[in-house]
CHARMM internal coordinates of N, CA and C (Angstrom, degrees):
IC EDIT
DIST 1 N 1 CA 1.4528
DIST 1 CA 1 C 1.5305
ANGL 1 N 1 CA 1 C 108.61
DIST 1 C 2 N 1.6743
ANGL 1 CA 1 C 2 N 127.07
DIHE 1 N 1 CA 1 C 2 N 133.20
DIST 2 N 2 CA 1.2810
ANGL 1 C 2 N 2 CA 124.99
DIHE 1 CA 1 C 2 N 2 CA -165.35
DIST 2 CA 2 C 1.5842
ANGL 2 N 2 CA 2 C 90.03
DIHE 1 C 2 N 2 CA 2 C -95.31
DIST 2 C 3 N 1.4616
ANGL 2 CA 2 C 3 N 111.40
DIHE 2 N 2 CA 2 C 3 N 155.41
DIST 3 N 3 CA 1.2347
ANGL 2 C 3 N 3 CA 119.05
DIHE 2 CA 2 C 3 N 3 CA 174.24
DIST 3 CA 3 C 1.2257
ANGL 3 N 3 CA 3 C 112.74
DIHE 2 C 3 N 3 CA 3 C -118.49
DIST 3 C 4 N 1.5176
ANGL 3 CA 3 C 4 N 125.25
DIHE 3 N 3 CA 3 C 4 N 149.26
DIST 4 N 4 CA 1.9043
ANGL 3 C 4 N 4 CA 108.96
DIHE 3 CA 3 C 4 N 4 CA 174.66
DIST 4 CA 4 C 1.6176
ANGL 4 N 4 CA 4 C 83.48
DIHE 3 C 4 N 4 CA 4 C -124.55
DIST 4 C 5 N 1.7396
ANGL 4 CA 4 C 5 N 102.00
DIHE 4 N 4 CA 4 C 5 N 142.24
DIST 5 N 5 CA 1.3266
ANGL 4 C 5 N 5 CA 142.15
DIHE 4 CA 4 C 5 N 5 CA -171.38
DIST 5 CA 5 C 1.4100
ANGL 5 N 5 CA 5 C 100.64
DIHE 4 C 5 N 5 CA 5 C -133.37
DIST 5 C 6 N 1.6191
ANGL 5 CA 5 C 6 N 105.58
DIHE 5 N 5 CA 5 C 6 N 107.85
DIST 6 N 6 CA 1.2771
ANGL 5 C 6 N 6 CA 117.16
DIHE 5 CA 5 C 6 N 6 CA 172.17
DIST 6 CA 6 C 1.6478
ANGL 6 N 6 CA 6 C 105.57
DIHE 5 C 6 N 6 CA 6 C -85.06
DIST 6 C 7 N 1.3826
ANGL 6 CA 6 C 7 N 108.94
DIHE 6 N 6 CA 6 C 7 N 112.60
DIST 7 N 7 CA 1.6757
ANGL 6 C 7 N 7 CA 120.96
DIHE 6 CA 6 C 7 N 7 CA 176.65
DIST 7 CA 7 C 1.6246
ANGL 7 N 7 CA 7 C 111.78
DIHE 6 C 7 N 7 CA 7 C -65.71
DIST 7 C 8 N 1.0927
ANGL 7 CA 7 C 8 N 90.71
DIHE 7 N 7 CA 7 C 8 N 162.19
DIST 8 N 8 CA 1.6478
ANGL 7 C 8 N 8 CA 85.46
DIHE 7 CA 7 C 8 N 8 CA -175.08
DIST 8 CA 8 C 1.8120
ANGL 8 N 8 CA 8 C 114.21
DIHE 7 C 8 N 8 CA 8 C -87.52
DIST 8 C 9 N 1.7132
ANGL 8 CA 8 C 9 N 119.50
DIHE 8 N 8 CA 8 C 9 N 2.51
DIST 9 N 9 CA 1.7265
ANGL 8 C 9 N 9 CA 107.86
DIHE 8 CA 8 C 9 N 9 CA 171.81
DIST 9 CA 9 C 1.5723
ANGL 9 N 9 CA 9 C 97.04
DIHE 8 C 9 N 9 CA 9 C -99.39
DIST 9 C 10 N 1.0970
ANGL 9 CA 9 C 10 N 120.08
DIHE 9 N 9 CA 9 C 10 N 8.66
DIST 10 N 10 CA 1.9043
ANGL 9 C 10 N 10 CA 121.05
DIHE 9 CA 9 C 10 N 10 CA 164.17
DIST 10 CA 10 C 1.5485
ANGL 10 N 10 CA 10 C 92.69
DIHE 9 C 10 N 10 CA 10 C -84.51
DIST 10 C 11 N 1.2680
ANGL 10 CA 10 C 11 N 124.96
DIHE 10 N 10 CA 10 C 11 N -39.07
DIST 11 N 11 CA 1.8258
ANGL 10 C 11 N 11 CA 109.34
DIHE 10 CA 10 C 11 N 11 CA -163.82
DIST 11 CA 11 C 1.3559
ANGL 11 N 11 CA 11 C 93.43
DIHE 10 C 11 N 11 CA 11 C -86.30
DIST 11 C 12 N 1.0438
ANGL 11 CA 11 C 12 N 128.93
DIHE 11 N 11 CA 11 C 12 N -54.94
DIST 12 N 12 CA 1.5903
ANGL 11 C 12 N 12 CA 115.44
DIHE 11 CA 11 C 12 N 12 CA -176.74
DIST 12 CA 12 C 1.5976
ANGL 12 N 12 CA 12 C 114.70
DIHE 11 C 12 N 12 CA 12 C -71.72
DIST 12 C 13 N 1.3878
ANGL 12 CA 12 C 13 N 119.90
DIHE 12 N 12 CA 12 C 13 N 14.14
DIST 13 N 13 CA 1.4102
ANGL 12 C 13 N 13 CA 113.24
DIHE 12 CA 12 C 13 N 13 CA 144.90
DIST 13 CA 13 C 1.2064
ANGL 13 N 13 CA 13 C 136.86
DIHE 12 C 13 N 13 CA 13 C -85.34
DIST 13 C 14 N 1.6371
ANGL 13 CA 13 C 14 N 95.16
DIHE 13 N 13 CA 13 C 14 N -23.12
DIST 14 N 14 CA 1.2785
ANGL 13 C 14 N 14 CA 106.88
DIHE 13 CA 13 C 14 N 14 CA -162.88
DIST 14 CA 14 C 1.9421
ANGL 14 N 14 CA 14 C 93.88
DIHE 13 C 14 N 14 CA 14 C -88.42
DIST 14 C 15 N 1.4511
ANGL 14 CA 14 C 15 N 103.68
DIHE 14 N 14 CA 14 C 15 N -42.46
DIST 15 N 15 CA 1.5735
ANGL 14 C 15 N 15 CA 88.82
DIHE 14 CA 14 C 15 N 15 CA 169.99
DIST 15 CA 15 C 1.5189
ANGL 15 N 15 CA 15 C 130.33
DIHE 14 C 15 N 15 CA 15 C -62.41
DIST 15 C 16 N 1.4800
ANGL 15 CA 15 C 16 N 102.08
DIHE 15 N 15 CA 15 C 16 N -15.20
DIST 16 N 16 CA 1.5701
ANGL 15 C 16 N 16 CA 101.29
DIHE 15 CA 15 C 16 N 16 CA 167.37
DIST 16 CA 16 C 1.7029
ANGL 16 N 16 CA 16 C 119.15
DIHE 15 C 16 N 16 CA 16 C -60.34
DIST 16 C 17 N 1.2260
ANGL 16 CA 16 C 17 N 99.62
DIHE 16 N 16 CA 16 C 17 N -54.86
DIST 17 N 17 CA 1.5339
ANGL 16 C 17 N 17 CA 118.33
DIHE 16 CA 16 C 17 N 17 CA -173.22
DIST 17 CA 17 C 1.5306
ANGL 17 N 17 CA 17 C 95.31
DIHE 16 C 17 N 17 CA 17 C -57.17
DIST 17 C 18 N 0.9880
ANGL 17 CA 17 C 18 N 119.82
DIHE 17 N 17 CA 17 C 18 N -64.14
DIST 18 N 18 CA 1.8436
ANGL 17 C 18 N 18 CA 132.37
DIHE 17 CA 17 C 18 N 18 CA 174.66
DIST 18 CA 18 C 1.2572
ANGL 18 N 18 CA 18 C 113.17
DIHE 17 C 18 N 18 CA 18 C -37.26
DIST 18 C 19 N 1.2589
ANGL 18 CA 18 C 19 N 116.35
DIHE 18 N 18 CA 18 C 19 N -20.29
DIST 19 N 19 CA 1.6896
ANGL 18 C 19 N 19 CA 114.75
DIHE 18 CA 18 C 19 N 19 CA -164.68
DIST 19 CA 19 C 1.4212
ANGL 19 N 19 CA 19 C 89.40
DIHE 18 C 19 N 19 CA 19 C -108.29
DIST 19 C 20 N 1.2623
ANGL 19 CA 19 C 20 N 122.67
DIHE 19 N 19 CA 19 C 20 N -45.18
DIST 20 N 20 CA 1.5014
ANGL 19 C 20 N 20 CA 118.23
DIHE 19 CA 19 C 20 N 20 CA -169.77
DIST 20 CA 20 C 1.8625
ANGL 20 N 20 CA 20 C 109.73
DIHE 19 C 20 N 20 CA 20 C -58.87
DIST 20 C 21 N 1.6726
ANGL 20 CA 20 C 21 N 95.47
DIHE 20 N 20 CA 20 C 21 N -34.65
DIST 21 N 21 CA 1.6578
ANGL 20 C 21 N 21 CA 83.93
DIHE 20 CA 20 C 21 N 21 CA 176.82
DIST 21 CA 21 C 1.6339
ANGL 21 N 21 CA 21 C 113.91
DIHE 20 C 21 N 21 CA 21 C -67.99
DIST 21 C 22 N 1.0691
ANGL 21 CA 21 C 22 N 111.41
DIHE 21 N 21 CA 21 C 22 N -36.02
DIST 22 N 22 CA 1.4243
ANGL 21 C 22 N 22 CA 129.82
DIHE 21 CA 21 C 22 N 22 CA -168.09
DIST 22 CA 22 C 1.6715
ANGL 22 N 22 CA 22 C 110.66
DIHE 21 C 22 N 22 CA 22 C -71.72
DIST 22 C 23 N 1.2316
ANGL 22 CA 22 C 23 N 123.53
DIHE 22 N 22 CA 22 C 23 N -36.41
DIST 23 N 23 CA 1.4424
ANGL 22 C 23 N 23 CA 131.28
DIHE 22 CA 22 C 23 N 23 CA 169.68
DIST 23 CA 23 C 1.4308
ANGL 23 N 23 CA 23 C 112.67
DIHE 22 C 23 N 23 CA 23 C -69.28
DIST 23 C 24 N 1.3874
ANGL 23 CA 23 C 24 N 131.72
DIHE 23 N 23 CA 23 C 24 N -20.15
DIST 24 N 24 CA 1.0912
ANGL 23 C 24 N 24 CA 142.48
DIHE 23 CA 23 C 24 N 24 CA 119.19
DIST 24 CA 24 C 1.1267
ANGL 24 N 24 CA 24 C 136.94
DIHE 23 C 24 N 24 CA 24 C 3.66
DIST 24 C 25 N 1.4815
ANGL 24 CA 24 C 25 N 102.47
DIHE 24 N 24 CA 24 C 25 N -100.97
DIST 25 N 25 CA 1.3421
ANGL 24 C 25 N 25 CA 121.76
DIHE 24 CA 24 C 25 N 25 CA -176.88
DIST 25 CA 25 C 1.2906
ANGL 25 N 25 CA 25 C 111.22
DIHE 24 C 25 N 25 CA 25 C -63.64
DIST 25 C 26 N 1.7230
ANGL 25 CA 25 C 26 N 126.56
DIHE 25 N 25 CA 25 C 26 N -35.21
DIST 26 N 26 CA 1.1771
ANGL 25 C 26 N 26 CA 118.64
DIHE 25 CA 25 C 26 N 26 CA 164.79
DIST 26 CA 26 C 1.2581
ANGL 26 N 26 CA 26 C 128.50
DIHE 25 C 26 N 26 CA 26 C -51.00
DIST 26 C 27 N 1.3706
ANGL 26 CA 26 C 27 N 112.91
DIHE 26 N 26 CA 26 C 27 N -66.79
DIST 27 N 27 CA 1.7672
ANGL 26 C 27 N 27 CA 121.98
DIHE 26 CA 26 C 27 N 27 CA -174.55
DIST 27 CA 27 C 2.3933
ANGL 27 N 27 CA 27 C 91.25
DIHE 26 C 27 N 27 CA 27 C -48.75
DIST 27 C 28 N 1.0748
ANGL 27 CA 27 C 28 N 99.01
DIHE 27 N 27 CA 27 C 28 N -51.55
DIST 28 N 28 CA 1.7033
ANGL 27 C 28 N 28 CA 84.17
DIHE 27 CA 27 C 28 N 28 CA 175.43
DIST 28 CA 28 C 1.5649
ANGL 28 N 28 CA 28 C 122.24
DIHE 27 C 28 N 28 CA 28 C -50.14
DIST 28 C 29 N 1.2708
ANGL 28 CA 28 C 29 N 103.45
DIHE 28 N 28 CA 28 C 29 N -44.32
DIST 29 N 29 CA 1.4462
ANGL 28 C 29 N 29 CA 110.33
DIHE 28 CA 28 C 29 N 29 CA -179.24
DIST 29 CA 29 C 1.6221
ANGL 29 N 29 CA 29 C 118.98
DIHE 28 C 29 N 29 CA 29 C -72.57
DIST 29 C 30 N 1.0134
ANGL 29 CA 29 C 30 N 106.10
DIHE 29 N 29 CA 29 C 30 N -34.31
DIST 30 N 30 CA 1.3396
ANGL 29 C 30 N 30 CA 117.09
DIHE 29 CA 29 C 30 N 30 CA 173.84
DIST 30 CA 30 C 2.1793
ANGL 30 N 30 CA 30 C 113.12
DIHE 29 C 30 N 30 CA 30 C -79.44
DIST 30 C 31 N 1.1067
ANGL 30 CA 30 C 31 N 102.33
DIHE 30 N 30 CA 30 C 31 N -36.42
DIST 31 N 31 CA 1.5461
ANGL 30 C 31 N 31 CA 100.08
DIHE 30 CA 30 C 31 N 31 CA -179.14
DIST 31 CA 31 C 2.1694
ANGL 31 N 31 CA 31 C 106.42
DIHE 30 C 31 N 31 CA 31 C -81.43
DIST 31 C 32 N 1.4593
ANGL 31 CA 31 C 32 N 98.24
DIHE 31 N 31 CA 31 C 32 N -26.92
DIST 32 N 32 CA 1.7433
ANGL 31 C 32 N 32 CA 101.13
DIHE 31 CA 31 C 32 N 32 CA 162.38
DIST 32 CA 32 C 1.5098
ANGL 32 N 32 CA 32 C 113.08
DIHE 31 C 32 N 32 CA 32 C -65.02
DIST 32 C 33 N 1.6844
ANGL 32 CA 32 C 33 N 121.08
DIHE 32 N 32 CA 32 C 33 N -36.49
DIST 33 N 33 CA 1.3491
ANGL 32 C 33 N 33 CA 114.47
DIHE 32 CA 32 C 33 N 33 CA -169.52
DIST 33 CA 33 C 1.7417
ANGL 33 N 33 CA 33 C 114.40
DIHE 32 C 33 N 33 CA 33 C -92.37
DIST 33 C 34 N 1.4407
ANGL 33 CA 33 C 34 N 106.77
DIHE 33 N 33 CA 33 C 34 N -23.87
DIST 34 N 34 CA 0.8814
ANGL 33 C 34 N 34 CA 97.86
DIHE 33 CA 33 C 34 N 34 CA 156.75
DIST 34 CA 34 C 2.0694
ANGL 34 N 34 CA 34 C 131.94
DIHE 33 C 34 N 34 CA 34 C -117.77
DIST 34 C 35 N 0.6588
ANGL 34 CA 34 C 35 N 119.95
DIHE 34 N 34 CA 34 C 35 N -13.30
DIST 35 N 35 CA 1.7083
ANGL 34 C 35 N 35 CA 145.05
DIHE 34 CA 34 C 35 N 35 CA 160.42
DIST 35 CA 35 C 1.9239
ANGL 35 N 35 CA 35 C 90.07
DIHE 34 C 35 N 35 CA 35 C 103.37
DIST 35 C 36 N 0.8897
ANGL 35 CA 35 C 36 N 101.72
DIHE 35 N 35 CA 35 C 36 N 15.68
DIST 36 N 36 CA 1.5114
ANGL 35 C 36 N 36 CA 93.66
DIHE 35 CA 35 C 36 N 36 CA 163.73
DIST 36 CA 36 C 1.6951
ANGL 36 N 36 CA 36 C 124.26
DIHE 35 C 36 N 36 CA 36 C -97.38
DIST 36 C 37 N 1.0531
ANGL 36 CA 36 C 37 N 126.38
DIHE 36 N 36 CA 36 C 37 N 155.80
DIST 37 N 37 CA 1.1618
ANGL 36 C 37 N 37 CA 120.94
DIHE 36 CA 36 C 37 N 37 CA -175.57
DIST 37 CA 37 C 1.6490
ANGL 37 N 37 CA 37 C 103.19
DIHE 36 C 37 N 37 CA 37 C -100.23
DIST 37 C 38 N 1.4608
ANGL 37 CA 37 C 38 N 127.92
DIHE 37 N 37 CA 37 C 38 N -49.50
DIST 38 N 38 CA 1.3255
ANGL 37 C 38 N 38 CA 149.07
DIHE 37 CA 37 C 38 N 38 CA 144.33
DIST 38 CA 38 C 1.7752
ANGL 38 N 38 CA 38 C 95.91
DIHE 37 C 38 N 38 CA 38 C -12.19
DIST 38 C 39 N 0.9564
ANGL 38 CA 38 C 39 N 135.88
DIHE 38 N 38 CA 38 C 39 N -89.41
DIST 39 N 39 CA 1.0689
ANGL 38 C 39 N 39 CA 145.61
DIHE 38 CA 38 C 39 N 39 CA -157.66
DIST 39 CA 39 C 1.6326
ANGL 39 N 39 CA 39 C 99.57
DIHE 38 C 39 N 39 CA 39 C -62.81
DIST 39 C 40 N 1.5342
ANGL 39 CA 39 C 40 N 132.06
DIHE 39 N 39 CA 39 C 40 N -54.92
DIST 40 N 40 CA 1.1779
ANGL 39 C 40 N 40 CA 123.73
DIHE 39 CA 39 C 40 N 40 CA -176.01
DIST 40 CA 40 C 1.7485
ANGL 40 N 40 CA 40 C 103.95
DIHE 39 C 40 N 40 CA 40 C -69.75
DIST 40 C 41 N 1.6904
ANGL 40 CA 40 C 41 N 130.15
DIHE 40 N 40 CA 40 C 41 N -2.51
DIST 41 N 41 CA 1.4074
ANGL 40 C 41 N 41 CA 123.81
DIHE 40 CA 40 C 41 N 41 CA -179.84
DIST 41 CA 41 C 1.5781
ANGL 41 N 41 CA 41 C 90.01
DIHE 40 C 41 N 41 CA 41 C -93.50
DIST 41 C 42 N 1.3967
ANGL 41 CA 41 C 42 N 128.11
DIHE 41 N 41 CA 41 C 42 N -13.60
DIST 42 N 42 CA 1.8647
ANGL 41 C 42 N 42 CA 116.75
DIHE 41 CA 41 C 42 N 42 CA -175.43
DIST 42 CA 42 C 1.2642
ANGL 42 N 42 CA 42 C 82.03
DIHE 41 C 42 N 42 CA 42 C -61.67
DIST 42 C 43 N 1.6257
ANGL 42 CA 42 C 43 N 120.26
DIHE 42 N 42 CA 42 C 43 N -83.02
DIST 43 N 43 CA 1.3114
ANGL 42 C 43 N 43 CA 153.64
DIHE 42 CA 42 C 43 N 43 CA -116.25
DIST 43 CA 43 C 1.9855
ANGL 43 N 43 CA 43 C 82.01
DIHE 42 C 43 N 43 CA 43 C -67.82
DIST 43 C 44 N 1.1313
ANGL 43 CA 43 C 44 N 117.40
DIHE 43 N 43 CA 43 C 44 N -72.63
DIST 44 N 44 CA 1.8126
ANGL 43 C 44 N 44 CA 118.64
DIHE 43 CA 43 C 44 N 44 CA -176.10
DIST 44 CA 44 C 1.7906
ANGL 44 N 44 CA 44 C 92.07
DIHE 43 C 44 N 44 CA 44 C -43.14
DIST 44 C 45 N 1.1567
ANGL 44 CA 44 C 45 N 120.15
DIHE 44 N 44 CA 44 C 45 N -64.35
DIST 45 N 45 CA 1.5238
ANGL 44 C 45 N 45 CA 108.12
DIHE 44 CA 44 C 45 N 45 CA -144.83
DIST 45 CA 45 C 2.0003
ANGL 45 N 45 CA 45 C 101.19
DIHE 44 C 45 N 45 CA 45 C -53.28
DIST 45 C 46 N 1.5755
ANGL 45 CA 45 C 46 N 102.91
DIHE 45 N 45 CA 45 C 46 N -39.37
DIST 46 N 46 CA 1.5190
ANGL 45 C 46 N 46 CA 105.91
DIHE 45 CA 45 C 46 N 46 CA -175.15
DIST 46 CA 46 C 1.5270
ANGL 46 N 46 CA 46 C 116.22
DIHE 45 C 46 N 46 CA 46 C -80.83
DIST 46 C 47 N 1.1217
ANGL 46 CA 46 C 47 N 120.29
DIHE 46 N 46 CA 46 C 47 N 4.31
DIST 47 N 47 CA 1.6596
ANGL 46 C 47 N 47 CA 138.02
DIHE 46 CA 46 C 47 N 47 CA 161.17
DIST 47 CA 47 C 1.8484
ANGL 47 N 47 CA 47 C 106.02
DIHE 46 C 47 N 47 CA 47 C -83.75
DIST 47 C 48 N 1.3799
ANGL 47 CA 47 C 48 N 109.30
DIHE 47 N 47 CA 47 C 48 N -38.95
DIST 48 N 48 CA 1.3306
ANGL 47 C 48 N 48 CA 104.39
DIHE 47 CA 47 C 48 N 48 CA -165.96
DIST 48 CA 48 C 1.6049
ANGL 48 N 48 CA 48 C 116.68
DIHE 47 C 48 N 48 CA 48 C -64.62
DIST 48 C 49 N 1.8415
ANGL 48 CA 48 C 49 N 94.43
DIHE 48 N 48 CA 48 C 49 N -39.12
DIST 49 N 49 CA 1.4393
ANGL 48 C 49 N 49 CA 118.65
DIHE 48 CA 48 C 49 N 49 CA 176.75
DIST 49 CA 49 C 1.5508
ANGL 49 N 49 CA 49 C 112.56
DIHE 48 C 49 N 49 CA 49 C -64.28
DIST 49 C 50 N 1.3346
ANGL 49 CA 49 C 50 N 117.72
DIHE 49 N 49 CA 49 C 50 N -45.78
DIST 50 N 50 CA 1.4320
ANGL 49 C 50 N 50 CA 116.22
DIHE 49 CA 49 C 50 N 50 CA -163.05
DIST 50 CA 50 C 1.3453
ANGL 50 N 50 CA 50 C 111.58
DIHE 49 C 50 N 50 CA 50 C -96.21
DIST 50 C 51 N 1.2849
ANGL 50 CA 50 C 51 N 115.02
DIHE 50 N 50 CA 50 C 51 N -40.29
DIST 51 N 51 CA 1.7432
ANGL 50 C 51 N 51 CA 123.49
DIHE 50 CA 50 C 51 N 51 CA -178.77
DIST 51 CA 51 C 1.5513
ANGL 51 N 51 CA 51 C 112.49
DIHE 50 C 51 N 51 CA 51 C -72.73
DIST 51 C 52 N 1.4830
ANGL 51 CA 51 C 52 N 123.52
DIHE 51 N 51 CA 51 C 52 N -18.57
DIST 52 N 52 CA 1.1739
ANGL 51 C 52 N 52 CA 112.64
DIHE 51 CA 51 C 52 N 52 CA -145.45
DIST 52 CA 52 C 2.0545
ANGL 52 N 52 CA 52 C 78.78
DIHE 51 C 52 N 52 CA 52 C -102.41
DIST 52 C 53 N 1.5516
ANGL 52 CA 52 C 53 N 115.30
DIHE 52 N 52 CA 52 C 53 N -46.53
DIST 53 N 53 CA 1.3685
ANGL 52 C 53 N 53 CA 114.84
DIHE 52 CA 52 C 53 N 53 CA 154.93
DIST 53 CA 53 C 1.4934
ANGL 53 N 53 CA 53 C 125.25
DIHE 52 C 53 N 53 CA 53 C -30.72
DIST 53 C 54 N 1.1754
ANGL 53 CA 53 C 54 N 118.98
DIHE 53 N 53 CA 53 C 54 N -36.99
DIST 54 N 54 CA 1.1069
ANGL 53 C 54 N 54 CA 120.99
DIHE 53 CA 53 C 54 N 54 CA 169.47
DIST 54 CA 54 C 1.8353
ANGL 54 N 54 CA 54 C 132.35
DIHE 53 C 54 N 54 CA 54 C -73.15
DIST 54 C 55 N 1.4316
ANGL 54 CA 54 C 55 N 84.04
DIHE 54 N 54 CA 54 C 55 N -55.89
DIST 55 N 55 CA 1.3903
ANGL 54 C 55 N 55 CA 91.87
DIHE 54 CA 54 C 55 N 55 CA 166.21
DIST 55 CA 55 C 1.7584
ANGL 55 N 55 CA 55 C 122.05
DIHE 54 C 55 N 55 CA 55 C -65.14
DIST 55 C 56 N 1.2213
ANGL 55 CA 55 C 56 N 115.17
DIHE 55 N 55 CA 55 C 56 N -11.55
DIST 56 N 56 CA 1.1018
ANGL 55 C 56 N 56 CA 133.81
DIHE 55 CA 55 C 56 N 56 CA 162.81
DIST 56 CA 56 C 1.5493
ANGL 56 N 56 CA 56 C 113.38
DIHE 55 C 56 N 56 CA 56 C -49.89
DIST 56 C 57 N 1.3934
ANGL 56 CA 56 C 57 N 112.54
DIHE 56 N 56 CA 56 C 57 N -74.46
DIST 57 N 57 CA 1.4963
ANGL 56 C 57 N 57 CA 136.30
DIHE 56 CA 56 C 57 N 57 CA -171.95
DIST 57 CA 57 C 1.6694
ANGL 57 N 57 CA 57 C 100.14
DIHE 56 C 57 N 57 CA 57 C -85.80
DIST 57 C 58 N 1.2335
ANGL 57 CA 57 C 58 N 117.14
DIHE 57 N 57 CA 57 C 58 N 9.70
DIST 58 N 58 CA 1.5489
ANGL 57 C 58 N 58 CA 113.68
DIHE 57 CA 57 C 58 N 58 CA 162.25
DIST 58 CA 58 C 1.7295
ANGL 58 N 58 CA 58 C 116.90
DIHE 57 C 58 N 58 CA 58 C -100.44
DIST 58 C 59 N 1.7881
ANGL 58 CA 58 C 59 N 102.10
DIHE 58 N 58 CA 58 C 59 N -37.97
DIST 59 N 59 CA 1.3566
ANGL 58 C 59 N 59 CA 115.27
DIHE 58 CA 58 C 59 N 59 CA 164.40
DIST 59 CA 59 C 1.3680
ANGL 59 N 59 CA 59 C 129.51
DIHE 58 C 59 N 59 CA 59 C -38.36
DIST 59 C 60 N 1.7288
ANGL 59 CA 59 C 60 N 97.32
DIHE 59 N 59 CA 59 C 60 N -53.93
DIST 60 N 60 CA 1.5098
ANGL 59 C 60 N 60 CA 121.03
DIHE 59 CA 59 C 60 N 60 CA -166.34
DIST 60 CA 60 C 1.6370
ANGL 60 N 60 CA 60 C 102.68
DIHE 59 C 60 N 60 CA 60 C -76.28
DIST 60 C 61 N 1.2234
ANGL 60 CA 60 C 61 N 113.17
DIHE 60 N 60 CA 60 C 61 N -56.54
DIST 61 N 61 CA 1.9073
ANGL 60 C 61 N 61 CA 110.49
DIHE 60 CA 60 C 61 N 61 CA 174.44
DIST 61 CA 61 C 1.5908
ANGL 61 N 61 CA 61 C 112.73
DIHE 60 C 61 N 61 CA 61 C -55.56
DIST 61 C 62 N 0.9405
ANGL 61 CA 61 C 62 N 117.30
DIHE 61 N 61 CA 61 C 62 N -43.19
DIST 62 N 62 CA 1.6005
ANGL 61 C 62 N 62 CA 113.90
DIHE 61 CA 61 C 62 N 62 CA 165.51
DIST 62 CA 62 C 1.4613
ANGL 62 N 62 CA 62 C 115.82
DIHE 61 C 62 N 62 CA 62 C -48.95
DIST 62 C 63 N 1.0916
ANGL 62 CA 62 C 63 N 120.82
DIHE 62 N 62 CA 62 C 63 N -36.03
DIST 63 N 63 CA 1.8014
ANGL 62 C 63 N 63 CA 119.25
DIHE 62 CA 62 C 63 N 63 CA -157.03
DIST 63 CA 63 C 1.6694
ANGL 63 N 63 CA 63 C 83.75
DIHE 62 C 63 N 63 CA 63 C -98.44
DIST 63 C 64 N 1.1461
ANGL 63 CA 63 C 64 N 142.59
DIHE 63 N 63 CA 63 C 64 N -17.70
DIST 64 N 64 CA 1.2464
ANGL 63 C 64 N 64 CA 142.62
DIHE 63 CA 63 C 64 N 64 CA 160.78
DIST 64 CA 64 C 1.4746
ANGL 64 N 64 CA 64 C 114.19
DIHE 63 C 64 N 64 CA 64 C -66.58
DIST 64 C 65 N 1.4576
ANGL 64 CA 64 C 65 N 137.53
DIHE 64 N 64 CA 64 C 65 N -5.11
DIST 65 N 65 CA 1.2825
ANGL 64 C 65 N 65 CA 136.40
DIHE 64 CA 64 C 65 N 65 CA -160.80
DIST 65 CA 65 C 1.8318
ANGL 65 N 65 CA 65 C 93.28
DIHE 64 C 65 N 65 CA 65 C -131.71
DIST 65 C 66 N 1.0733
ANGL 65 CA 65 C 66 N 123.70
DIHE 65 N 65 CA 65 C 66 N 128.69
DIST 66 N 66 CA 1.3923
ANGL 65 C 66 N 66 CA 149.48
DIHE 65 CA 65 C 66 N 66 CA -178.75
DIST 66 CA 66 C 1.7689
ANGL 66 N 66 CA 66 C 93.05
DIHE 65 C 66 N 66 CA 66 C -66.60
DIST 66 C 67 N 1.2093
ANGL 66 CA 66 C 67 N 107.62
DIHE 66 N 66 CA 66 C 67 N -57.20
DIST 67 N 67 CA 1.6496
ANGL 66 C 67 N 67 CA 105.82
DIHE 66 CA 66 C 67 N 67 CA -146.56
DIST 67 CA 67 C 1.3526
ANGL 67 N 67 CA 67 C 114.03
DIHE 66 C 67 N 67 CA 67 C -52.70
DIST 67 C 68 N 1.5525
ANGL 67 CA 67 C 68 N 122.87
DIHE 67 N 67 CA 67 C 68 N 148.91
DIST 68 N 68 CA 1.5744
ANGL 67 C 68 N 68 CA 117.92
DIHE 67 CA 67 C 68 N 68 CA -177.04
DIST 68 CA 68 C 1.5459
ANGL 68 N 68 CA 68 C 106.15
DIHE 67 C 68 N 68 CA 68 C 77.12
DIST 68 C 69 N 1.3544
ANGL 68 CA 68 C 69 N 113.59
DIHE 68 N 68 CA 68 C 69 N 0.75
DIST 69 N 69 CA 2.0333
ANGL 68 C 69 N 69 CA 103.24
DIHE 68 CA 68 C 69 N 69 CA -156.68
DIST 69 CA 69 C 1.9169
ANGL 69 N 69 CA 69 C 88.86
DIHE 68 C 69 N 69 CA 69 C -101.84
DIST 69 C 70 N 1.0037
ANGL 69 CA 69 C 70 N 126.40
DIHE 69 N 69 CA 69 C 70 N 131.15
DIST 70 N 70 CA 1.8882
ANGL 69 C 70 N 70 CA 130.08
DIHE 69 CA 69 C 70 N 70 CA -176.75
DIST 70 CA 70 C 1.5328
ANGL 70 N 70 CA 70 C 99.15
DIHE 69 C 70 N 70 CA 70 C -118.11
DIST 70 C 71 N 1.2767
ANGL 70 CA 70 C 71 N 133.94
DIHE 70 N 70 CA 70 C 71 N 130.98
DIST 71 N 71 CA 1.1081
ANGL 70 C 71 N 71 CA 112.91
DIHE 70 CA 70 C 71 N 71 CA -161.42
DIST 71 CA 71 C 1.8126
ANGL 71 N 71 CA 71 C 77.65
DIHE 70 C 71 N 71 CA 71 C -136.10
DIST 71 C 72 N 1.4033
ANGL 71 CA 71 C 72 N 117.13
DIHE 71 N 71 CA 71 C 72 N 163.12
DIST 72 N 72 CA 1.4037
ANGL 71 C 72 N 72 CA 115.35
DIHE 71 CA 71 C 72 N 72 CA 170.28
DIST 72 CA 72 C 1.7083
ANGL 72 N 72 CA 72 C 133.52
DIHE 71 C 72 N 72 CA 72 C -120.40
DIST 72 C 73 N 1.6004
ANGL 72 CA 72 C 73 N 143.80
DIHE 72 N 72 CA 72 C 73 N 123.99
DIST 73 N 73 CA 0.9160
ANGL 72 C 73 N 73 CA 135.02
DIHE 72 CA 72 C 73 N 73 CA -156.88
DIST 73 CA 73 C 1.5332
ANGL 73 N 73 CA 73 C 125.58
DIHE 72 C 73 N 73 CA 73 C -54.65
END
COOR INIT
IC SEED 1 N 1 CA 1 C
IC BUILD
């Protein structure tokens, strides 16, 4: 039976790519809520640090869990 093992420079690509959309949408969301641009670069830079850690250690416990995973012979 073949197994797929998500390595860990696939998860930190994928949080790269993930963060870039997301650093994004913040600094937008943040420069609409407040009309500053300054203020929407706080709000992304402290998302980049904390969310992207997260999504990190959400990647990695998932690829540890079988369920939903179909693998082919």
């Amino acid at each position: 039976m073949a197994t797929f093992i998500e390595k860990i420079p696939r998860s930190l690509i994928k949080v790269i790519s993930w963060r870039i959309l997301m650093v994004i949408s913040l600094a937008v969301g943040g420069y609409l809520s407040s009309g500053s641009w300054k203020v929407g670069a706080a709000i992304a830079s402290w998302g980049i640090i904390v969310n992207s850690a997260l999504y990190f250690l959400h990647e990695r416990v998932w690829n540890r869990l079988d369920w939903g995973k179909k693998t082919s012979i």
